[in-house]
Every structure is written in C-alpha cells, then in structure tokens.
N, C-alpha and C positions, 0 to 999 in steps of 0.2 A: 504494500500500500504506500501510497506516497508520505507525506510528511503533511502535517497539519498545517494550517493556516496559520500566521505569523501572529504571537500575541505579541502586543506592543509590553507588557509586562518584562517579557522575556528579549528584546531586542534592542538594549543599548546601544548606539552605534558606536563603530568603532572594534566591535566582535560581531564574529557572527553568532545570529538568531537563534537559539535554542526552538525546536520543535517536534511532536511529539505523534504518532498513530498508535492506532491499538489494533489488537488481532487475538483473537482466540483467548480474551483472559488476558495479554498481556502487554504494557504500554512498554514502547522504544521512544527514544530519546536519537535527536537527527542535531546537528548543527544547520539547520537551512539544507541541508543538500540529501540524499538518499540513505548514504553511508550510517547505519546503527550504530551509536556513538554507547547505546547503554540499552540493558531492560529489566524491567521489573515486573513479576506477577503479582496481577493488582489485588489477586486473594489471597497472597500468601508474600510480601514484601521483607520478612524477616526472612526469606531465601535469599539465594543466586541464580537465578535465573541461565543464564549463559554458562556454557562448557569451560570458556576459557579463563572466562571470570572466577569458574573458580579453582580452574587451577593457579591462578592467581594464590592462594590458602595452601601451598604446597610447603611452606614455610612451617605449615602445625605439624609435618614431621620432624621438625629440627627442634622448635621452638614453642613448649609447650606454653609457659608462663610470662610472655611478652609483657612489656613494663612501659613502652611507649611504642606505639603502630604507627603510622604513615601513608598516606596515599598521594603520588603524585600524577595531577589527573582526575579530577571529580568523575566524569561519566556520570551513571544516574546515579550515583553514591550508593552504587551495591555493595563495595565494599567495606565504604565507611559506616553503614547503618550495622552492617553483618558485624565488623567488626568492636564496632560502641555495643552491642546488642550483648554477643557471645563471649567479648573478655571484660565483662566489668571490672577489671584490675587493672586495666589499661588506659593509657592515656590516648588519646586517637586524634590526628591531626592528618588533616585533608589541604592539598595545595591545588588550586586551581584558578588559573587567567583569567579565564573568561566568567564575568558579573551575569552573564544571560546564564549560564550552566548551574550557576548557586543558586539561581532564582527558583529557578523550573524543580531544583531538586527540593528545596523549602517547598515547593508551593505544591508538586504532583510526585515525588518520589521520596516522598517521607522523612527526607532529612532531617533530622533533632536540629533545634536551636543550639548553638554553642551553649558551656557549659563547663563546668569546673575540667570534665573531663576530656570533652569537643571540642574543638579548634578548627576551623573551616578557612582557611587564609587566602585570599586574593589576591597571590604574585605569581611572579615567572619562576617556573621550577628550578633553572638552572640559581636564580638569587638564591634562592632557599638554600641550594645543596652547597652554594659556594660561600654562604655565610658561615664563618668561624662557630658563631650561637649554636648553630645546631651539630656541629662536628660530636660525635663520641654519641648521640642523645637516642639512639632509634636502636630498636632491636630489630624490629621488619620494617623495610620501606616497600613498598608493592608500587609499579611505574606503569603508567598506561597514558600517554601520551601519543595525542594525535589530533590534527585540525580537523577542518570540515571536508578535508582532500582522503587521506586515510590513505598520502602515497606512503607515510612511513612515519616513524616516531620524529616527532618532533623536533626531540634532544639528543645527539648521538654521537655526540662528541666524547673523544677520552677524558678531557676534561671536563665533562658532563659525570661520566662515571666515574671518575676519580672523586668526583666531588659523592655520588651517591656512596661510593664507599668509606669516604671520612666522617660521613654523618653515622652510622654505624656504631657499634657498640662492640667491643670485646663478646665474639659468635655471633654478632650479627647478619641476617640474610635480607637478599633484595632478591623479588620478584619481578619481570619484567616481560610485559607483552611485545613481541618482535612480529609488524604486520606490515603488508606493501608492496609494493616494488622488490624483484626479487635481489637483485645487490644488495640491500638492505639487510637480510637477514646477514651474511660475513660479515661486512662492515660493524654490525652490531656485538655479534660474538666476538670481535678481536679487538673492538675497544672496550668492550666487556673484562676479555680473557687481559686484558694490561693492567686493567686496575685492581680485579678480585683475585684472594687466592686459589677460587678453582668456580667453576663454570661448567652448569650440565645443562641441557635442556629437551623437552621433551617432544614427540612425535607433536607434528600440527594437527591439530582439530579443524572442526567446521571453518571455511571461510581464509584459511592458510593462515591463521593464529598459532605462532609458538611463543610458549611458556619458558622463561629461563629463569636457572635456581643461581642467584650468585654469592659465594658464602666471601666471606671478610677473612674467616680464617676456616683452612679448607676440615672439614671433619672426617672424623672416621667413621665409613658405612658401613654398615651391619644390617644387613638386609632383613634377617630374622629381625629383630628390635624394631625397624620399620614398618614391617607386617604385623606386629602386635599395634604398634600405633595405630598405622592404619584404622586397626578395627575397632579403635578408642573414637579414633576423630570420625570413625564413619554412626555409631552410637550416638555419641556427642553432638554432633556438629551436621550429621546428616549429609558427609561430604562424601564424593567415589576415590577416596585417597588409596585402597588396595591397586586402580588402576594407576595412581601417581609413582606407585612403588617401582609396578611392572615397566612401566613405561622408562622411570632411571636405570632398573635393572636392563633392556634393552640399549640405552643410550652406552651404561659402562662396558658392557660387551661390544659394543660395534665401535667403541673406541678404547679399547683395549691397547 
C-alpha cells in the first residue's frame, strides 16, 4: 500500500515527512517515500514486529543485565519501547535526527514520554558517538540508520564506528542493521572489523537485511551456554534466539 497522506503534524521542513499505512493488523512507518522505515502490530505493540528488528536483540545472548541500552535511529521505536518495556533496570536512550520521526512515534507508535529512565535525543548520531560524555557509558548500542533513500546506512564511516565502539563499556556489544546497495554490505564489515575486537554476522532475512554482532572485547563462544540462553530469552522475551545461535554457528564454520 502506498504511504498515507502527509500530516502537517508530522512534516517539519527541513526533514523528510514521517508517514504511515496499515495492513492486516499492522501500521508501517515511511519517511515520505515507499521504503518501510519501521512497524508495529497495532494489537500487540509490546512486540517486534519485523524479523530483522529483532535480530537486532541478539545482544541478550551476551548481555543478560544491560545497565544502559541505546538506539541509534528511532524507526517506529520498536526497539526503544521493547527495550524501556523488558529491562526495567535499564537506562534507554534513543538518538534520532529527524523531529517528524519522534512525533509520529509519540503520537501512533507508542513511545513513553521521557523519563527518569527515557531519553529520546534529537541529534546527528555521528555527534552523539563522537562526544567524549558518552565514551565508556553503553553496554548495547543497537544502529539502524537510514534516510528516506534506504540506499544504505547512513553512517559508515571508520570513524563512525570507532566512535560506536568508545561509547561502549568494558563487554560491551553493538548491533547493527547493514541494508542497500550491494558494496555497502564490505564497506560496512571492514570498517566494522577496524574498530571492534571481533565481528560476526548473520545470514540476510527478508528484504537483504543483515544483522551484525560487534563485541568491544571479543568473547569466548560456547555454543552449549548459548543454547541454554536461547531458551531463556525465547521464554522471557518471546524472541526466535535458538535460530540466532544457528545462524552464528553457521557464520563460525564458513569462516573458519
């Protein structure tokens, strides 16, 4: 379906348009143009909607008790509601450009108001990662950047990830959605692989969405201990993390 008619609510200029259809149950989020930017099932919003989005959550294998989360990239704040939702021990901080994207998410995707715990901030992600303030403070930062184009992440510079990786914390992981143009996915991985101590990622999903796991300090896998998580976080959290396991198990064998 195409993309809804423009609310002026939503269409500061200066950014492009937040806008929104529905289908079967389930409202998408568009910047102005066709590309699904986000979605959320309007009966059940405390989910994840999206395959990739939640392998985005592939970090609750590493990182049970997260103490400060991250999102850079609002999209429909499926991750940031998931995450305020499911770790009430956490602090949750959402970075996002574009003022039409916070709106629409406040007003049709459920967004909480900021809060002791919430934080919803309105800059350029690269400021964010390159300010000193936030160096050491993140345990996950999860990255999904991308315009109204969706030729490719936005940020992709080494010195983009260098910066995601100082924000980091002693074990800390970044998730990162790599989508676009197909040069795009290298280019990613090897200024990925410059900055973090080790870098996996997983088979593409729907749509040529890959998942990447990037750890700060690389850990030691034990696949048994993962597969017990697994079956924690799929309990818990209602996640398909047995196939997140398979799919690394895959990745370490074809690069062996």
């Amino acid at each position: 379906m195409p993309p809804s008619t423009i609310d002026p609510r939503f269409a500061q200029p200066g950014h492009p348009p937040a806008t929104i259809d529905e289908f079967e149950g389930v409202r998408f989020l568009h910047l102005g143009t066709s590309w699904v930017q986000g979605a959320m099932r309007i009966a059940r919003p405390d989910t994840i909607e999206l395959e990739y989005v939640q392998m985005m959550m592939m970090w609750t294998l590493f990182q049970r008790a997260p103490r400060h989360i991250a999102q850079l990239g609002l999209g429909s704040a499926a991750l940031t509601r998931f995450c305020y939702g499911r770790f009430p021990d956490a602090r949750v901080t959402a970075v996002e450009l574009n003022p039409n994207v916070i709106a629409i998410c406040r007003a049709l995707f459920g967004l909480p108001e900021d809060d002791e715990r919430l934080a919803v901030r309105e800059m350029n992600a690269l400021d964010f990662v390159l300010d000193p303030a936030n160096h050491g403070t993140l345990d996950v930062l999860q990255v999904d950047l991308y315009d109204q184009d969706a030729r490719g992440p936005v940020l992709d510079s080494v010195e983009f990830y260098q910066g995601c990786r100082d924000c980091l914390a002693p074990g800390g992981i970044m998730t990162a959605n790599v989508f676009g143009d197909f040069g795009n996915y290298d280019k990613n991985f090897l200024h990925m692989e410059q900055a973090f101590d080790a870098v996996v990622w997983l088979p593409e999903v729907h749509d040529a969405n890959i998942v990447v796991l990037a750890f700060r300090d690389a850990p030691d896998i034990d696949f048994s201990v993962l597969y017990e998580r697994a079956g924690q976080i799929k309990r818990r959290l209602n996640l398909p993390a047995r196939d997140w396991v398979n799919g690394l198990k895959e990745w370490m064998r074809d690069h062996a």
